[in-house]
C-alpha positions as CSV (number, residue, x, y, z in Angstrom):
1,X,13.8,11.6,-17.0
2,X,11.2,8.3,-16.8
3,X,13.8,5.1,-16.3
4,X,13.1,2.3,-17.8
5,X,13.0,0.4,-14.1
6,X,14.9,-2.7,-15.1
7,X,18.1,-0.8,-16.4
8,X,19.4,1.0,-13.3
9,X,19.4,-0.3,-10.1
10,X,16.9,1.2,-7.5
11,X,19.6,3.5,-5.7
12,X,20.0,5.0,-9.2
13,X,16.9,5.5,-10.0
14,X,16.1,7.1,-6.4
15,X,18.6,9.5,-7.0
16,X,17.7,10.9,-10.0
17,X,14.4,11.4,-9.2
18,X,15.6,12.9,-5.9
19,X,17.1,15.2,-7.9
20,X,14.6,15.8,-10.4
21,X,11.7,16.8,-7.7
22,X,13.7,17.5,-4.9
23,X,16.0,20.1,-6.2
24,X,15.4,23.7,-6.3
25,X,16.5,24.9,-9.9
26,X,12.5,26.1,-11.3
27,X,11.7,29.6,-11.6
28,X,8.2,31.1,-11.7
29,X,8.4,31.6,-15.1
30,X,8.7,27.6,-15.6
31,X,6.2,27.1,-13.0
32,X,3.6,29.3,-14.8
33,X,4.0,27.7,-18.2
34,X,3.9,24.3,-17.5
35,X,0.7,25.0,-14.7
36,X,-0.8,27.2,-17.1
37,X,-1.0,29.9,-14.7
38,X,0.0,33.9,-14.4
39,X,2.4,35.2,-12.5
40,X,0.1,37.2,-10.6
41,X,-2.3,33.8,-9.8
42,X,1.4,32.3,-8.6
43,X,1.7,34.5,-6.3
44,X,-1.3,35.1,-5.2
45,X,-1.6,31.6,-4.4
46,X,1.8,31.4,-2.9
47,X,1.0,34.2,-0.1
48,X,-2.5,33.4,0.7
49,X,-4.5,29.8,-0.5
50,X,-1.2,27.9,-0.6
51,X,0.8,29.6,2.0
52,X,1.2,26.6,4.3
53,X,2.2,24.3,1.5
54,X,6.0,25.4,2.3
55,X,6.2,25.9,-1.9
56,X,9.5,27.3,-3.3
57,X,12.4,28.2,-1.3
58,X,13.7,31.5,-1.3
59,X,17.5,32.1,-2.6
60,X,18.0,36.0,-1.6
61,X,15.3,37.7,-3.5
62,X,14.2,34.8,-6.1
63,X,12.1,32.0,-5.4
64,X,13.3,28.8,-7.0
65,X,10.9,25.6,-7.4
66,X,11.3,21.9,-7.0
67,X,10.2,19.6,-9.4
68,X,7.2,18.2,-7.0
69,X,6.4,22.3,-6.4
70,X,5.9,22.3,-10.3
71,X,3.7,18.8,-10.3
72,X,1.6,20.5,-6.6
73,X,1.0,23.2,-8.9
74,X,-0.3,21.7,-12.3
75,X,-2.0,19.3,-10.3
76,X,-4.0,22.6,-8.2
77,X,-4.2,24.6,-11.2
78,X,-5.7,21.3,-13.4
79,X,-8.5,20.9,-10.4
80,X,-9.2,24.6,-9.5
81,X,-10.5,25.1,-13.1
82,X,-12.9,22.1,-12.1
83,X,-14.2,23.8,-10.0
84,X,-12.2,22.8,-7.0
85,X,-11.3,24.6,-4.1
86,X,-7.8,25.2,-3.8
87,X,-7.3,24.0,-0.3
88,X,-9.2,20.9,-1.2
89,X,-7.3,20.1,-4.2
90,X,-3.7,20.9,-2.3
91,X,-5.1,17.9,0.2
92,X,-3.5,15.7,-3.2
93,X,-0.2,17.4,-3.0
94,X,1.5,14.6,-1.1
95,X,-0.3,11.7,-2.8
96,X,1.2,13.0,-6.1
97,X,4.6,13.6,-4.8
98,X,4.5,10.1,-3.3
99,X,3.1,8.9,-7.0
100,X,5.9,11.1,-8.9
101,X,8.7,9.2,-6.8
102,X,7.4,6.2,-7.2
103,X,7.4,6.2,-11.1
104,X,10.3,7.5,-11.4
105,X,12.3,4.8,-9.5
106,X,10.3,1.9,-11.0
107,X,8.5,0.9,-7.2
108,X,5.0,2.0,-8.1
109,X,2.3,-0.4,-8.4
110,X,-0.3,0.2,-11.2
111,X,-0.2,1.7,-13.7
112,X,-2.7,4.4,-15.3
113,X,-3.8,5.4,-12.1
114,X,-7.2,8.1,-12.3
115,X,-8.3,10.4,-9.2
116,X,-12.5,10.2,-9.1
117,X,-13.9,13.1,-7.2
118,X,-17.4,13.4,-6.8
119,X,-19.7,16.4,-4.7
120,X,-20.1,15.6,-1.3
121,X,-23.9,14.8,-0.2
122,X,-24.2,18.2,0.8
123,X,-23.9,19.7,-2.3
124,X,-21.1,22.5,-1.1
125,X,-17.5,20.6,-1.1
126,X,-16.0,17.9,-3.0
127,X,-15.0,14.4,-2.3
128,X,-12.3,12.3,-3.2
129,X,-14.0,9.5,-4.4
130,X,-10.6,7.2,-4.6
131,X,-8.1,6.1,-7.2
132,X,-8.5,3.4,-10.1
133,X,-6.5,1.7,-12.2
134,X,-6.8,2.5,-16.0
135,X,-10.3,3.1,-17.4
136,X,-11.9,0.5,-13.9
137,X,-13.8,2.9,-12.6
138,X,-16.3,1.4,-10.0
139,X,-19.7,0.8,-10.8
140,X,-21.1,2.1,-7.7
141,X,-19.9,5.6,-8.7
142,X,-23.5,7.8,-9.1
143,X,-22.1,11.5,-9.5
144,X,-18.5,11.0,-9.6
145,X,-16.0,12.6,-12.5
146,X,-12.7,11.4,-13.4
147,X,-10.8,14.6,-13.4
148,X,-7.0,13.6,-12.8
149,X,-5.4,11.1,-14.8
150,X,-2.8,11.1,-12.0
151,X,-0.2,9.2,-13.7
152,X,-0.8,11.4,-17.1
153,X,-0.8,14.5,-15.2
154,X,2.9,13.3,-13.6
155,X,4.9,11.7,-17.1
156,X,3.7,15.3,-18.5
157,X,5.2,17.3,-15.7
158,X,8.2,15.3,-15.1
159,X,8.6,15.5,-19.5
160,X,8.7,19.1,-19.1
161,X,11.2,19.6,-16.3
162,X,13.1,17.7,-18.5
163,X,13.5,20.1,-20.9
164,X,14.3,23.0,-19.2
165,X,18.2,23.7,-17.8
């Protein structure tokens, strides 16, 4: 799914990966194996924590999932078992949607991009701490944690909604 971004031109490449995270063809049973989730975490995150996050669309009875509702959802599930909260973590939803597009069409700049979180001086909540390129990560950083290898995180997603039809 991944262009190689000197094959296609741009408008190509936008449309496939408007179509590969824009589309609503994901059922919960996809969503739960590739965020490593239960259906009964799904949703319970769907109705309560995440109810905001407009996640899924509803066809009749079924809920179907776009690509970027997978990645929003590998990415929450990946930082909730950090330690996370949940609405903190959905706070990088559109960052990662924004990354996802941009990889897939060739535009983004960097590559190898980490998320660095560290807790906030209060001990209670979590900071994000920025994003760095590769293994750069500042030397200023006292308490931070690399916990998201953003750009990892999305060429695994994006691999996986590629195999399912």
């Amino acid at each position: 799914m991944m262009t190689d971004s000197g094959s296609d031109p741009l408008w190509q490449r936008f449309d496939v990966a408007t179509e590969a995270l824009g589309t609503p063809r994901f059922v919960a049973s996809d969503v739960c194996a590739i965020a490593e989730i239960d259906d009964d975490t799904l949703y319970r995150w769907l109705s309560r924590e995440l109810a905001h996050q407009n996640i899924g669309v509803l066809r009749g009875h079924r809920r179907l999932f776009r690509g970027s509702d997978v990645l929003a959802l590998a990415v929450i599930r990946r930082l909730s078992r950090l330690g996370v909260p949940i609405a903190r973590a959905a706070l990088l939803v559109p960052y990662m949607r924004r990354r996802a597009e941009a990889l897939m069409t060739g535009t983004a700049v960097g590559t190898g991009y980490t998320l660095l979180l560290q807790p906030s001086s209060d001990g209670y909540d979590w900071q994000i701490d920025g994003l760095c390129e590769g293994d750069a990560v500042p030397s200023n950083l006292a308490l931070g944690f690399v916990v998201l290898r953003a750009d990892d995180m999305i060429r695994h997603v994006v691999q996986f909604l590629g195999s399912v039809r």
